[in-house]
C-alpha positions as CSV (number, residue, x, y, z in Angstrom):
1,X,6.7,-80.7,-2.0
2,X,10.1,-78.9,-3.2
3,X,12.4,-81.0,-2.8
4,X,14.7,-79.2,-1.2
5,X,15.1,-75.2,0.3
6,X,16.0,-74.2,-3.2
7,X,13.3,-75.8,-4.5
8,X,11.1,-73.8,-2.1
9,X,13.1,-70.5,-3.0
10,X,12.5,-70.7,-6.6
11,X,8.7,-71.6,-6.7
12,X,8.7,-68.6,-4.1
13,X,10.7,-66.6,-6.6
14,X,8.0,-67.6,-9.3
15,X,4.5,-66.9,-7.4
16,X,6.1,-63.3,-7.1
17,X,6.9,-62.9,-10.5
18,X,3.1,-63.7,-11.2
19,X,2.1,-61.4,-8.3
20,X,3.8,-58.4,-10.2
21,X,2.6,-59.3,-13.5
22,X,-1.4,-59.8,-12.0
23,X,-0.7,-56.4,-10.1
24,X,0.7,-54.4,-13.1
25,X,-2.2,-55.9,-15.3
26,X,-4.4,-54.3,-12.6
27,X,-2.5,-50.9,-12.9
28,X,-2.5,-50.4,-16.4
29,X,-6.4,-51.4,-16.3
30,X,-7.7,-49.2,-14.3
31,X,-5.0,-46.2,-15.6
32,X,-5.4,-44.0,-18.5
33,X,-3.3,-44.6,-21.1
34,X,0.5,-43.5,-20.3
35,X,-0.2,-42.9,-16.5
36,X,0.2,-46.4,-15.4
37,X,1.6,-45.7,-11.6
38,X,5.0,-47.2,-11.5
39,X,5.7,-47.0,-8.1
40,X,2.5,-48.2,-6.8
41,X,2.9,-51.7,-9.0
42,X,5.7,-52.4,-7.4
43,X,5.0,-51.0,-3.5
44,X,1.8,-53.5,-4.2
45,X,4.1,-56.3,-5.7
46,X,6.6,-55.8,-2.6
47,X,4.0,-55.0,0.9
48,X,3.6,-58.8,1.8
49,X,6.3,-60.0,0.6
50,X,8.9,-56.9,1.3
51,X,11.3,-58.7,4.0
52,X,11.5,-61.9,2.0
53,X,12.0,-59.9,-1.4
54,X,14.9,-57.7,0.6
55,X,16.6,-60.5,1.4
56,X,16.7,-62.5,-1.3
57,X,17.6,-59.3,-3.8
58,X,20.5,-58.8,-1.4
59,X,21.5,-62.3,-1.7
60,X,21.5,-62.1,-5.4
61,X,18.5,-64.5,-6.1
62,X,14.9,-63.7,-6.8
63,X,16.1,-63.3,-10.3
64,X,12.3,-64.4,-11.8
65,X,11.1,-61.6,-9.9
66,X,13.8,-59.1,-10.8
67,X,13.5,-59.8,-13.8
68,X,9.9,-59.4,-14.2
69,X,10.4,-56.0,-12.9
70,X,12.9,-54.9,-15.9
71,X,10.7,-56.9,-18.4
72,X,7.4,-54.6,-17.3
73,X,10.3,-51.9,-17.2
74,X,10.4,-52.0,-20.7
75,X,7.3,-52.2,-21.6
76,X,6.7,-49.0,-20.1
77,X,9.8,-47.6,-21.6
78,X,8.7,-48.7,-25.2
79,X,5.1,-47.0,-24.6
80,X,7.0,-44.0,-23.0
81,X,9.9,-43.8,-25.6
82,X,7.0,-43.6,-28.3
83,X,5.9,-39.9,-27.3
84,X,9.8,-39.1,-26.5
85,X,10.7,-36.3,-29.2
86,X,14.6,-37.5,-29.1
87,X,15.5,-41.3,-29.6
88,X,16.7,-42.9,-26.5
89,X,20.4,-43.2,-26.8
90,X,21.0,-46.6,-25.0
91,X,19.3,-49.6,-25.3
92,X,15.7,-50.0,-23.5
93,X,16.8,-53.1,-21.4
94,X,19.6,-51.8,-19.9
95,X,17.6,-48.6,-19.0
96,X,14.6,-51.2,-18.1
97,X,17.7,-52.7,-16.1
98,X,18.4,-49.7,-14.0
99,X,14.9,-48.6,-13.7
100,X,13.9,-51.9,-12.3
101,X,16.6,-51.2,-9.9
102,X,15.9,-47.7,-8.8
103,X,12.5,-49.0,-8.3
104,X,13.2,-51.3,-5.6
105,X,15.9,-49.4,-3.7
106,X,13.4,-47.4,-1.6
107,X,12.4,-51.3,-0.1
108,X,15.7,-52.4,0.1
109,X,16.8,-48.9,1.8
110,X,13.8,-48.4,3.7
111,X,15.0,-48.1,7.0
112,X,17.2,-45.3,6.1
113,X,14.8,-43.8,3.8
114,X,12.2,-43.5,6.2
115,X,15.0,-42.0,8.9
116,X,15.5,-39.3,5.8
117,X,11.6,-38.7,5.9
118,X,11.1,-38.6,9.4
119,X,8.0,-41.4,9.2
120,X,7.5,-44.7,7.7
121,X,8.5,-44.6,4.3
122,X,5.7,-47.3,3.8
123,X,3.3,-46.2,6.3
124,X,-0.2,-43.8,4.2
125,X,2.0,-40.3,5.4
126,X,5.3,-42.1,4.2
127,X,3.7,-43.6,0.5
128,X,2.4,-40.4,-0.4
129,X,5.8,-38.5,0.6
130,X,7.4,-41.2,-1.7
131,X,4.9,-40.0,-4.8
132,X,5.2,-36.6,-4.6
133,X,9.0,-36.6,-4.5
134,X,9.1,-39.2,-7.5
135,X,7.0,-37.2,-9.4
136,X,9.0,-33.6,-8.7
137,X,12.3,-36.1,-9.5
138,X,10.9,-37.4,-12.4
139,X,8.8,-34.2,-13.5
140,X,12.6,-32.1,-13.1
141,X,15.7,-33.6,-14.3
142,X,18.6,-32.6,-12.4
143,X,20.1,-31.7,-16.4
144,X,18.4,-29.8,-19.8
145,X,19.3,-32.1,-22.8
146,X,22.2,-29.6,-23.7
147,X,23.8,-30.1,-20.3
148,X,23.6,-34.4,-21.0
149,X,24.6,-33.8,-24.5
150,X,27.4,-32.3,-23.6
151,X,28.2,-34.9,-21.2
152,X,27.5,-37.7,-23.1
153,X,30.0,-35.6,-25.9
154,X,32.7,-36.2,-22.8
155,X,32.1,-40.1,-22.8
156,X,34.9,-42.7,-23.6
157,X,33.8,-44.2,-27.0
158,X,33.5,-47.9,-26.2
159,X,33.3,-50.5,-28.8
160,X,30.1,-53.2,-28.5
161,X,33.2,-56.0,-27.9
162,X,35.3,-54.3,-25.7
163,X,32.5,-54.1,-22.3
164,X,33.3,-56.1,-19.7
């Protein structure tokens, strides 16, 4: 029907790409406005799929699906940004980018995240674990906005042509 095992792999890729969008359009339905559960779109996205998803993120394909992820990423940014009261300094994809990322380390990780726990990182016990620490992370930054704009003061200036 594919043609060939790359075939298979990208319609594969493609039905979860549609899986996240059906499950975040879920999400933000049956959330209140702004508390759309992150984490729980993309446990729900991953849970069947989580050993194929693994493996093909560490193989550097799956990009319809990664990039699904950091294209819901910045939706929620944009929505988020809105209520910020400082401008985001860097641009929303590349932040989309990295949340996307951060995301879907505790699958790709999970072995040693659940040896950090002490239970299943994706069992009811572990899941809930998971929330509560994302929301202490997320609800405390490790830094005030002095400390990062002092920081970010520190940074090399680097011109738009001269990234690698």
């Amino acid at each position: 029907h594919f043609g060939s095992k790359e075939g298979l792999r990208d319609a594969c890729d493609a039905h979860l790409a549609r899986a996240v969008e059906r499950i975040n359009e879920q999400v933000r339905a049956d959330a209140a406005p702004g508390q759309v559960n992150y984490v729980a779109v993309a446990s729900a996205a991953l849970s069947p799929y989580r050993g194929y998803v693994v493996r093909a993120l560490v193989e550097g394909r799956a990009a319809p699906f990664f990039d699904t992820m950091v294209g819901l990423s910045e939706q929620w940014l944009t929505e988020a940004d809105a209520a910020r009261p400082d401008p985001p300094d860097v641009p929303t994809k590349a932040r989309a980018t990295v949340a996307a990322a951060m995301a879907l380390s505790v699958s790709l990780l999970q072995q040693h995240v659940s040896r950090g726990f002490g239970v299943e990182v994706f069992s009811p016990e572990g899941e809930h674990l998971l929330a509560r620490v994302l929301l202490d992370l997320y609800s405390h930054p490790y830094l005030t906005p002095e400390q990062a704009a002092e920081m970010r003061s520190r940074l090399p200036h680097v011109e738009e042509g001269d990234r690698a």
